[in-house]
N, C-alpha and C positions, 0 to 999 in steps of 0.2 A: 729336602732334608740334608744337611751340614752344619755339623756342629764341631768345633774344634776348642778343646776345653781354658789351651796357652798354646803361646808359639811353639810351635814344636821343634823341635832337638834334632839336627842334622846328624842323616845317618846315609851310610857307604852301600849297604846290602839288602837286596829284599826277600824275605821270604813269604810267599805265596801258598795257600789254603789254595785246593782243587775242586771237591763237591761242593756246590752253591757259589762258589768265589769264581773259579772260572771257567766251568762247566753247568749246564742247566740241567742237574742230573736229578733233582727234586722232581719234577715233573715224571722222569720214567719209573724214579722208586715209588710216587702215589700208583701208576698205572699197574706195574707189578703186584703189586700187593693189594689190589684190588683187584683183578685177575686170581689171585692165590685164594686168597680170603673164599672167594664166592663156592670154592670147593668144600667151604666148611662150613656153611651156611652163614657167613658172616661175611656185613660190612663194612668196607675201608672208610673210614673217617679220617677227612686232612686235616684235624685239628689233631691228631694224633703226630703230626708231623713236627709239631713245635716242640715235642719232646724227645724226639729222635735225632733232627738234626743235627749234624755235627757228633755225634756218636760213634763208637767202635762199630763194628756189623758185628759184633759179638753182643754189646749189649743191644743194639737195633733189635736183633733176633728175640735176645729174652726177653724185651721191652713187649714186645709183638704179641709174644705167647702169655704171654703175663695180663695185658690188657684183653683180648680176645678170647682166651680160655681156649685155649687149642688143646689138645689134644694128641701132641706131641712133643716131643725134646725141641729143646735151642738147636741141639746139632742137626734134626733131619729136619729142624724148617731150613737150617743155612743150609742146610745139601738140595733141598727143594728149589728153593726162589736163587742160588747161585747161577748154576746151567740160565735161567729166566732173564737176571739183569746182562750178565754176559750176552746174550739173543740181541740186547737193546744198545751195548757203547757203540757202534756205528750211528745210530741214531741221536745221542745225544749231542746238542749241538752247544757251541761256546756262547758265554753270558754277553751281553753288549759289553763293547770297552775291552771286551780280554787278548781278543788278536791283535787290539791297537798298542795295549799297554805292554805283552811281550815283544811285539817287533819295536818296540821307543826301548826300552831298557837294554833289550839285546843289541840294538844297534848302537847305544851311547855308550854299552863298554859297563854297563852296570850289574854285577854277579847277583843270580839268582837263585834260591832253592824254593822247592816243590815238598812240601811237609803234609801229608792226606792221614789220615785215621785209617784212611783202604791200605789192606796189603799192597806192597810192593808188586807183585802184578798185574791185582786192578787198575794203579797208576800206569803203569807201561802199557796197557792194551787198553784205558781209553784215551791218552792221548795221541796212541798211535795214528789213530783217525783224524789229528789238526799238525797240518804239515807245517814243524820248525819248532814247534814246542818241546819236543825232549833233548834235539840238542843246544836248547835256551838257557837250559838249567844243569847250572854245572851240579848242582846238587838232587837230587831225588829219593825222599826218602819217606817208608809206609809205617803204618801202626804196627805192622808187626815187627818191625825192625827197632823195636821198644819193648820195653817191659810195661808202661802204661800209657794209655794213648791220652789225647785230650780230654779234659783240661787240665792233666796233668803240661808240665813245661817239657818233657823229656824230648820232645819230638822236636822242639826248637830248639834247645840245646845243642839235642846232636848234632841238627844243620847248622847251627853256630861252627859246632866244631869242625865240621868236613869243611867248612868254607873257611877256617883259619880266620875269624873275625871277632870283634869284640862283640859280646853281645848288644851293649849301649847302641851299635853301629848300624841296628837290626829292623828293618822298618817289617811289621808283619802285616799281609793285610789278609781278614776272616771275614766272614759272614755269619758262623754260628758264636751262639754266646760260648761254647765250651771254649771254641778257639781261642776267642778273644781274654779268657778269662787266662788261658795257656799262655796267650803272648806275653799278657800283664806279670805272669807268673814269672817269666822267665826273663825278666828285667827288660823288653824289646818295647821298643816304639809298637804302639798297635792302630790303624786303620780300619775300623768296622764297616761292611757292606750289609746291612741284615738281609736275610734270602727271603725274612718274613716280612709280609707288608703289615703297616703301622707298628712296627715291635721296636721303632728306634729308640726310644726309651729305657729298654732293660740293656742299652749295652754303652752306660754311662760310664761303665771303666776306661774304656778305649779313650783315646787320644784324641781321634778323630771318629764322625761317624759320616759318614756319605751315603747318598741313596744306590749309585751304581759306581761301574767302572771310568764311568761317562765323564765324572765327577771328579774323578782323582788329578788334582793338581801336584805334583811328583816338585815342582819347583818349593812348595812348603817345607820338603824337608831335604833341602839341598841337592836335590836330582835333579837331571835336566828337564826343562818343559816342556811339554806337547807345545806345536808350534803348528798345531791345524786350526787352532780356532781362528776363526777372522767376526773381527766386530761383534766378540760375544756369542758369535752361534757355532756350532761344530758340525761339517759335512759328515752324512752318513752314505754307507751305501744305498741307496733307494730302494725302499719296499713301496707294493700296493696293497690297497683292501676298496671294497666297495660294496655294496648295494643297497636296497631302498632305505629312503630317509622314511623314518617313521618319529610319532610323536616324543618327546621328553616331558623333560620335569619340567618344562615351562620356566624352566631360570635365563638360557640364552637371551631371549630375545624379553619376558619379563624384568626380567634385575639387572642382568650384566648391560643391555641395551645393543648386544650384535645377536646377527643370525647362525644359530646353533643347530644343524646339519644331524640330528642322530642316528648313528646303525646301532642295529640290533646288538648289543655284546654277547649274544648267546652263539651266533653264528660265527664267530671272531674267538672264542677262549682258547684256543689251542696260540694261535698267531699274537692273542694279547701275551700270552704269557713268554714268548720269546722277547719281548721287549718291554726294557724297564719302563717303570711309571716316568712321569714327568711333562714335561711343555716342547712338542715339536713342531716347525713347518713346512708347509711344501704344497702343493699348488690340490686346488679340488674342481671334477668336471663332474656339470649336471649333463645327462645327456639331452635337453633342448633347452641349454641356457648357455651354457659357455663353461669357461676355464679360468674361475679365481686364483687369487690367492688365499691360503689356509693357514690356521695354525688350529694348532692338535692340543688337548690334552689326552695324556692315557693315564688310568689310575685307578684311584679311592676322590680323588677331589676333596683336599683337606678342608675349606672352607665349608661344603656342604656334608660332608663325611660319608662320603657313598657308602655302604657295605658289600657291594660289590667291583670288583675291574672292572672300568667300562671305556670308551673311546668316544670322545666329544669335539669334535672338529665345529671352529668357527669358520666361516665365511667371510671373508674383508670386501664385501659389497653390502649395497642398500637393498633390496629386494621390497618389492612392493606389495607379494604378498606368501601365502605356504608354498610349500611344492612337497608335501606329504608325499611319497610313494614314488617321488622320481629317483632312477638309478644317481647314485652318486657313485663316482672313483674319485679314490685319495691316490696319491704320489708322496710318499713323504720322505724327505731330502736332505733334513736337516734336523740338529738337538739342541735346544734353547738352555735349559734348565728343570732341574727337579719341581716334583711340585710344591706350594708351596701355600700356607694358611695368612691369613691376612684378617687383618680387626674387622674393612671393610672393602667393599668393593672398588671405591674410590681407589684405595693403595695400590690395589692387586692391576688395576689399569694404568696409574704413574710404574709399576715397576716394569712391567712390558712394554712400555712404549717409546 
């Protein structure tokens, strides 16, 4: 998923969205509030999540009480579940791409600010826990330090102004639609990352849209380039996952024509979700076969439109026949590309190879 609507317009400055852009902090606000909820006899639902995102915690809170029928004020649920999220910013960890794309910026001399819808304290004590980030940003500024938060502009503005720049100069990049609708608002170059999967679509304002941080080519709009990619693929740090192959959808090895490897995605949800969708490689060991080489999808799988994130590892050998239920470990080492939908199979194999 990349889409860039015209060449885009060379800008000097960037300002940088926190929750969902470069902190995975979606994941601990479903876990809280599902935790909260169950005290009241009610269910967390994460489709409730598409309407919240990118929100004040002011309106978060009334949204909350309003859908759920609670049984209390906006202010004693935000006096309740505050003490709760605070429990968790040690724990929330940064999005793919976001330590790479602070240490490239800060190190080429490129001024940045930190524009969040959280008060100004929430931004200080969670990224206190990712060493180098708050003196990256010359600028740092919270919803409360505004009269109205996103999708009002006021909050890009202002860091316009602390940073002495033009706003034309302004490259922002969001993940929620409110933001995005903010950057538009307040005349900035805008970069969308959606936090939500398949939602690329509603955020046709933006300039750009990218599936992750992974993705952002910084040379588009006159900033210097990541200079890690070699031949198209980008090193990562190396994660593992592993254990038994069990059966699929029968597409691997039926349609595509390679050997299709599947784990379970139920036993992997917490670890799928720290890392974005897309096309990765790096080596897979059967434990009485040997040690291939792999390439990875994780996702929806736009071609077959999964409904759920799942992890689909091929095998770049011939195999003779199953191996249902043998342990597999993945090693994966490396980021190819987002994912990506194709008319037919034939394409989808000329473009990776």
């Amino acid at each position: 998923m990349a889409a860039t609507k015209h060449f885009p317009r060379m800008v000097s400055h960037v300002i940088l969205d926190l929750d969902g852009t470069l902190l995975n902090t979606d994941g601990v606000m479903n876990e809280v509030l599902k935790v909260f909820l169950v005290k009241y006899g009610k269910r967390w639902d994460n489709k409730i999540s598409q309407k919240i995102i990118g929100r004040t915690p002011l309106e978060v809170a009334t949204a909350i009480v309003k859908d759920f029928s609670l049984s209390l004020t906006t202010e004693d649920l935000m006096s309740a579940i505050s003490p709760m999220f605070s429990d968790q910013w040690c724990n929330i960890k940064a999005l793919p791409g976001a330590n790479r794309l602070i240490k490239h910026l800060r190190s080429n001399g490129v001024t940045m600010a930190l524009a969040s819808n959280s008060s100004k304290s929430c931004i200080e004590a969670k990224i206190s826990f990712h060493q180098g980030w708050k003196e990256s940003f010359s600028v740092i500024i919270g919803g409360d330090e505004v009269t109205t938060g996103k999708p009002s502009p006021e909050i890009f503005l202002e860091a316009a102004k602390r940073m002495n720049v033009d706003l034309s100069n302004c490259l922002v990049i969001e993940d929620s639609l409110p933001g995005v609708v903010a950057g538009k608002a307040a005349g900035m170059a805008v970069v969308a990352v959606p936090s939500l999967p398949k939602q690329a679509g509603l955020y046709s304002s933006a300039d750009e849209v990218i599936n992750s941080l992974l993705d952002l080519h910084p040379e588009k709009w006159g900033l210097p380039p990541f200079e890690d990619w070699i031949e198209g693929t980008l090193p990562i740090k190396p994660w593992n996952i592993g254990g038994p192959v069990i059966k699929g959808f029968g597409r691997g090895s039926k349609v595509l024509g390679i050997p299709t490897a599947n784990l379970p995605a139920e036993n992997f949800s917490t670890i799928l979700s720290e890392h974005t969708s897309g096309v990765y490689f790096g080596w897979a060991g059967l434990s009485t076969r040997g040690i291939y080489k792999m390439v990875m999808s994780i996702g929806w799988n736009p071609y077959f439109d999964n409904t759920e994130k799942t992890i689909e590892p091929w095998l770049l050998h011939d195999f003779g026949e199953d191996f249902y239920g043998e342990e597999l470990r993945l090693a994966i080492v490396g980021y190819i590309r987002p994912e990506a939908n194709f008319p037919s199979t034939c394409e989808s194999d000329s473009k990776d190879s």
